[in-house]
C-alpha positions as CSV (number, residue, x, y, z in Angstrom):
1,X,56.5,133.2,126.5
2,X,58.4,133.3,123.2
3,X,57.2,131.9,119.8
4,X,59.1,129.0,120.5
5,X,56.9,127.4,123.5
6,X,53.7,128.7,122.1
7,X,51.0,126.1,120.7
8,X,52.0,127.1,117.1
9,X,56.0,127.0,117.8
10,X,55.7,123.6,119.4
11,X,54.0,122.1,116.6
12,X,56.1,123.9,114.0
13,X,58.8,122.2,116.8
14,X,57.8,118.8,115.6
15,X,57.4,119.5,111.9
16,X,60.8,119.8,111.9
17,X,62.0,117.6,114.5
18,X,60.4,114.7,112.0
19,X,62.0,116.7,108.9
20,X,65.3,116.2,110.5
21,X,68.1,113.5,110.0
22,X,66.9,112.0,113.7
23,X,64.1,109.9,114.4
24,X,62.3,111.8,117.8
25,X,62.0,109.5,120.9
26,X,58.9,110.6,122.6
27,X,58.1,108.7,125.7
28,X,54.3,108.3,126.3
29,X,53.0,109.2,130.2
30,X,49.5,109.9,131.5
31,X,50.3,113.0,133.7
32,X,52.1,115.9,134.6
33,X,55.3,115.4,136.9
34,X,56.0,112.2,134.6
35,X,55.9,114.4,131.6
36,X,58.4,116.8,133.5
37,X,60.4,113.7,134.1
38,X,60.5,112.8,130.2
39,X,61.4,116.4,129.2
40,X,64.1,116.9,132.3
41,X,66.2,114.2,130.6
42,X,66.3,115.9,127.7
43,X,63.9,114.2,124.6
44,X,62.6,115.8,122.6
45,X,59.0,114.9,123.0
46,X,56.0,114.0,125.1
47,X,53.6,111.4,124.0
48,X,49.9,111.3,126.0
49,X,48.7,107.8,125.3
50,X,45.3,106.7,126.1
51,X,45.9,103.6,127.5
52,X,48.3,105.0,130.1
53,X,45.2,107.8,130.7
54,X,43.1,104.5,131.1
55,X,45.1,102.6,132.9
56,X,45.9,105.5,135.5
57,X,42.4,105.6,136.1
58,X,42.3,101.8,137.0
59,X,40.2,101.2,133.8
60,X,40.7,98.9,130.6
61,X,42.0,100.7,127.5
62,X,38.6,100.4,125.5
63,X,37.4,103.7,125.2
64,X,35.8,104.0,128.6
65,X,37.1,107.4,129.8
66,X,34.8,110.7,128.2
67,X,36.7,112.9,125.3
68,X,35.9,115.6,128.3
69,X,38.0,113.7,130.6
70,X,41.0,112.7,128.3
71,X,41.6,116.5,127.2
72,X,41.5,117.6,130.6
73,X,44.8,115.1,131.4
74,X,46.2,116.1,127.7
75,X,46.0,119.7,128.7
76,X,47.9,119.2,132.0
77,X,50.9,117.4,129.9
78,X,50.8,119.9,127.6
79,X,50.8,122.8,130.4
80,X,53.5,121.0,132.2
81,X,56.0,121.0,129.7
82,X,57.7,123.3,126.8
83,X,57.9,120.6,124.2
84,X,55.5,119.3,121.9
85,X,52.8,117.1,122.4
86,X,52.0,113.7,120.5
87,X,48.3,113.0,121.4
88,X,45.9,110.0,121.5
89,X,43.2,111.0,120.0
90,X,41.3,107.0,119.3
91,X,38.7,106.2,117.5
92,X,37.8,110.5,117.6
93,X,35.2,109.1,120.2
94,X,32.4,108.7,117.8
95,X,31.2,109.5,114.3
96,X,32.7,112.6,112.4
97,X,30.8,115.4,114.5
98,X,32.6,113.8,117.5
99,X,36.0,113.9,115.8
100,X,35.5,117.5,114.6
101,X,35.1,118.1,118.0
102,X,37.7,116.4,119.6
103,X,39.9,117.7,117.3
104,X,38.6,121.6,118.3
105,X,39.5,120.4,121.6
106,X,43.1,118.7,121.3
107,X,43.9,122.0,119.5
108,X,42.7,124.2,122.4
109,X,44.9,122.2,124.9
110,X,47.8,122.8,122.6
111,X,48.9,119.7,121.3
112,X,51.6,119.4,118.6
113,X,50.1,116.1,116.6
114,X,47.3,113.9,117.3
115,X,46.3,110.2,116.1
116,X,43.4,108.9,115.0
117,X,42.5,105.3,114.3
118,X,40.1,103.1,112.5
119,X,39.0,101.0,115.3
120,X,34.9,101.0,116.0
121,X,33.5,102.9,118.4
122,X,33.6,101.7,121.5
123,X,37.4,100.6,121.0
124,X,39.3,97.3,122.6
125,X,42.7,97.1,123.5
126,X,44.8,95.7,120.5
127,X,47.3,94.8,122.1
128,X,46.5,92.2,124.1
129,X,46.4,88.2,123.1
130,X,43.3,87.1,122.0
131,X,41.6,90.5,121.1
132,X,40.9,91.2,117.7
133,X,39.8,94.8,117.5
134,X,36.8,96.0,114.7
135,X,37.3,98.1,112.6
136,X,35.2,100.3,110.7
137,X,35.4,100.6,106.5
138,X,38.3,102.3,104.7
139,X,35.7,105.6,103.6
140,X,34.8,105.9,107.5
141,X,38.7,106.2,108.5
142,X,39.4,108.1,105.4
143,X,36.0,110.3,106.8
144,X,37.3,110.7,110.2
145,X,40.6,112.1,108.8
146,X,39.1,114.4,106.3
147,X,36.7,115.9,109.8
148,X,40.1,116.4,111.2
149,X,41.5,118.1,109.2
150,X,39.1,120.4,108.2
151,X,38.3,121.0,111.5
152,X,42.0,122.4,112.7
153,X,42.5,125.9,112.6
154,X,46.0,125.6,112.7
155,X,47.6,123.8,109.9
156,X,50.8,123.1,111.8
157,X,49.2,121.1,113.8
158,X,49.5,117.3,112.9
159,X,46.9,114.8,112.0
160,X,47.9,111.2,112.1
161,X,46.0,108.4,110.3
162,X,46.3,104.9,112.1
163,X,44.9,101.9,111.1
164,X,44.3,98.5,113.3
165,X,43.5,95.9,110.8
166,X,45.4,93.0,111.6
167,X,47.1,90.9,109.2
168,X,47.2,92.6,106.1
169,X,49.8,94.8,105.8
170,X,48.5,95.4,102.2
171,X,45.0,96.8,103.3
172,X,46.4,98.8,106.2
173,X,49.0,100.6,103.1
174,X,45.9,101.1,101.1
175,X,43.9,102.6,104.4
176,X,47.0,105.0,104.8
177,X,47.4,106.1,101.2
178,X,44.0,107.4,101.2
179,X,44.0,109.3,104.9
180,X,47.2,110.9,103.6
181,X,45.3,111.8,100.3
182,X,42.4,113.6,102.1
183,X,44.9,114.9,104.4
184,X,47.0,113.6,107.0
185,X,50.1,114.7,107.8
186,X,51.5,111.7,109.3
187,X,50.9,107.9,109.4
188,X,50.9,105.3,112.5
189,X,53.5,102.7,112.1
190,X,52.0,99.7,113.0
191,X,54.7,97.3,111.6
192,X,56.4,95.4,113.6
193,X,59.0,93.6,112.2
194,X,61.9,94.9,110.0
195,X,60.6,93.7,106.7
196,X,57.0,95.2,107.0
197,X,58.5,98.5,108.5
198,X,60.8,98.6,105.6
199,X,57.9,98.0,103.2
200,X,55.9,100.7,105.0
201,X,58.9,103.0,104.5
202,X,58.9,102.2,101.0
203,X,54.8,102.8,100.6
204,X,54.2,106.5,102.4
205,X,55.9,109.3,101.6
206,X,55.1,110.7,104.9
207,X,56.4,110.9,108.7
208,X,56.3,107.3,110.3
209,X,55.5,107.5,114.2
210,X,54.9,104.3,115.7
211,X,55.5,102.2,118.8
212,X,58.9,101.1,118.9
213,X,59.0,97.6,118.6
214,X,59.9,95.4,122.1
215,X,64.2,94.3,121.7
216,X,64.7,96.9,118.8
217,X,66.8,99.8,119.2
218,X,65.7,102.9,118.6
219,X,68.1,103.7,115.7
220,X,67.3,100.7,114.4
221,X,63.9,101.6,114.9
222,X,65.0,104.7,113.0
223,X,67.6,103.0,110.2
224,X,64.0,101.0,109.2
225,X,62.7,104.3,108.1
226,X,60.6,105.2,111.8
227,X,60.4,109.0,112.1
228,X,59.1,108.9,115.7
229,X,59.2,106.7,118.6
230,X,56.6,106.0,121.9
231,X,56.8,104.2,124.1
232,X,53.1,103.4,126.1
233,X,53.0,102.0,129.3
234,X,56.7,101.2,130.2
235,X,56.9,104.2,132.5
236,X,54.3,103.6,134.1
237,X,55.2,99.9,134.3
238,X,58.5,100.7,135.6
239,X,56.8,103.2,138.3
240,X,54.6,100.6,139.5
241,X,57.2,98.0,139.5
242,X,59.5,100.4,142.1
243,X,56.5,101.2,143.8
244,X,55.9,97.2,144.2
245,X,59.8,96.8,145.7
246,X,58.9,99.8,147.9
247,X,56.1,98.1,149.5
248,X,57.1,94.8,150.1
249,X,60.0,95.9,151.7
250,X,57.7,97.8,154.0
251,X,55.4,95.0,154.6
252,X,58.4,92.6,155.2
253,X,60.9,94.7,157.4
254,X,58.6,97.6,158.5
255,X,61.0,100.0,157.1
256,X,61.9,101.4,153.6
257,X,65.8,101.7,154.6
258,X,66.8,98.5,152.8
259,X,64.7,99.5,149.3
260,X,66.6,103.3,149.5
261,X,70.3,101.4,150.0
262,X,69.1,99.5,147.0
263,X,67.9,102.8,144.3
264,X,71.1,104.6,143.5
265,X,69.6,108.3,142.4
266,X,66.2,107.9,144.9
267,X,67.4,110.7,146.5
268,X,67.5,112.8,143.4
269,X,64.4,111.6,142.5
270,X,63.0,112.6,145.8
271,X,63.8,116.3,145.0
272,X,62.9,116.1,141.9
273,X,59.4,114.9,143.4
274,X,59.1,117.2,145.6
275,X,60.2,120.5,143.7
276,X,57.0,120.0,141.4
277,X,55.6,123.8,141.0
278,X,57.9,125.3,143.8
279,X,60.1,127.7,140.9
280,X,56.3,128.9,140.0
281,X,55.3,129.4,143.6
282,X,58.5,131.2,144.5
283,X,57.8,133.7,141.6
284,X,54.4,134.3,142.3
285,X,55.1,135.0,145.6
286,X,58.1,137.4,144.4
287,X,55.9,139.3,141.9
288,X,52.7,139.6,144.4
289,X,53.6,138.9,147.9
290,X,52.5,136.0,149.9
């Protein structure tokens, strides 16, 4: 493996990546072939978001899967592909011994960057109507990012601070300017429209990586002064809305020959499906027998 695809070289990848001229698209998946998928077209990126994790698992996005069990699916993104690797790290999954741990962890599984917010432990899904998540003071966030990164043993790797407070775009700016002062690398851009994004821009002199804002484009996205770009759940929402088609047609005609007329690429989609770990196998088998 050269430098390049190495833990360090992936997350010296992204340093530069979010020092070029470019804002980075990284799609956000929960697994491995989807992460294949995202680098096989060519971005740049990965990003492993915890509430695709949850939401694979058939739970609610509010902290419900173990740090244990997120790292294990963050290390089989990261293992999957040769690019770097944002990852959702929450609320650290407790108090600061739990985010110096989680961040030992993230860092063993080779992630380039990881976020970590200011939500209250257990967490609730922000981004549904009619939730109002808790957070915890400004010295706890500004604590969880100091753990972090003193915690890393590699300083290429990237912390970002992320705050939830709702409705003050003021406080969350003031949140940020301290994480970046005890540390962080990076800042969450939770803006949404062009105004506060531009007035974010104009606040932190660091990276902005945020969601990219539903009917924006992302060089708009980028022209507003965004350094990075996920995208949570659409992938999977897109997957489960062909898997939807797939099945009703079955139920309907009892046979999936009218869905495949109507997918144009299924069929390269197919082998892309099914060559998952074959190149692997094939030089296993070359190198040892089998």
């Amino acid at each position: 493996m050269t430098d390049e695809f190495t833990p360090g070289g992936r997350r010296r990848r992204l340093r530069e990546l979010l020092a070029g001229p470019d804002i980075v698209l990284a799609p956000s998946c929960g697994d491995a072939v989807t992460a294949r998928l995202i680098e096989s077209v060519g971005m740049p990126a990965v990003h492993c978001s915890g509430s695709v994790l949850h939401h694979l698992a058939g739970y609610a996005d509010a902290g419900i899967l173990t740090m244990t069990e997120t790292v294990d699916a963050i290390r089989r993104v990261v293992d999957a592909v040769q690019v770097p690797v944002i990852a959702d790290a929450d609320t650290g999954f407790g108090g600061v011994a739990n985010v110096a741990r989680t961040v030992r962890e993230y860092e063993r599984a080779g992630v380039a960057a990881l976020h970590l917010e200011d939500q209250r432990f257990p967490k609730r899904p922000a981004y549904l109507e009619g939730v109002e998540p808790a957070s915890v003071g400004r010295r706890e966030l500004v604590d969880r990012i100091r753990a972090a990164v003193d915690t890393r043993t590699d300083h290429d790797l990237l912390i970002i601070a992320r705050s939830e407070v709702k409705g003050d775009l003021g406080e969350v700016l003031d949140r940020l300017g301290e994480c970046i002062e005890a540390g962080a690398d990076a800042v969450w851009l939770a803006a949404r429209t062009p105004e506060d994004i531009a007035k974010t821009r104009a606040a932190l002199d660091k990276p902005l990586i945020g969601v990219l804002p539903k009917g924006m484009s992302v060089h708009r996205f980028g022209e507003l002064g965004a350094d990075a770009a996920l995208l949570p759940g659409w992938l999977l929402t897109a997957a489960l809305h062909a898997q939807r088609a797939l099945l009703t047609e079955l139920r309907d005609s009892g046979s999936l020959q009218g869905w495949l007329d109507r997918m144009p690429g299924i069929a390269e989609a197919r082998r892309f499906e099914s060559e998952q770990g074959a190149a692997e196998l094939a030089g296993l088998e070359k190198r040892f027998g089998g």
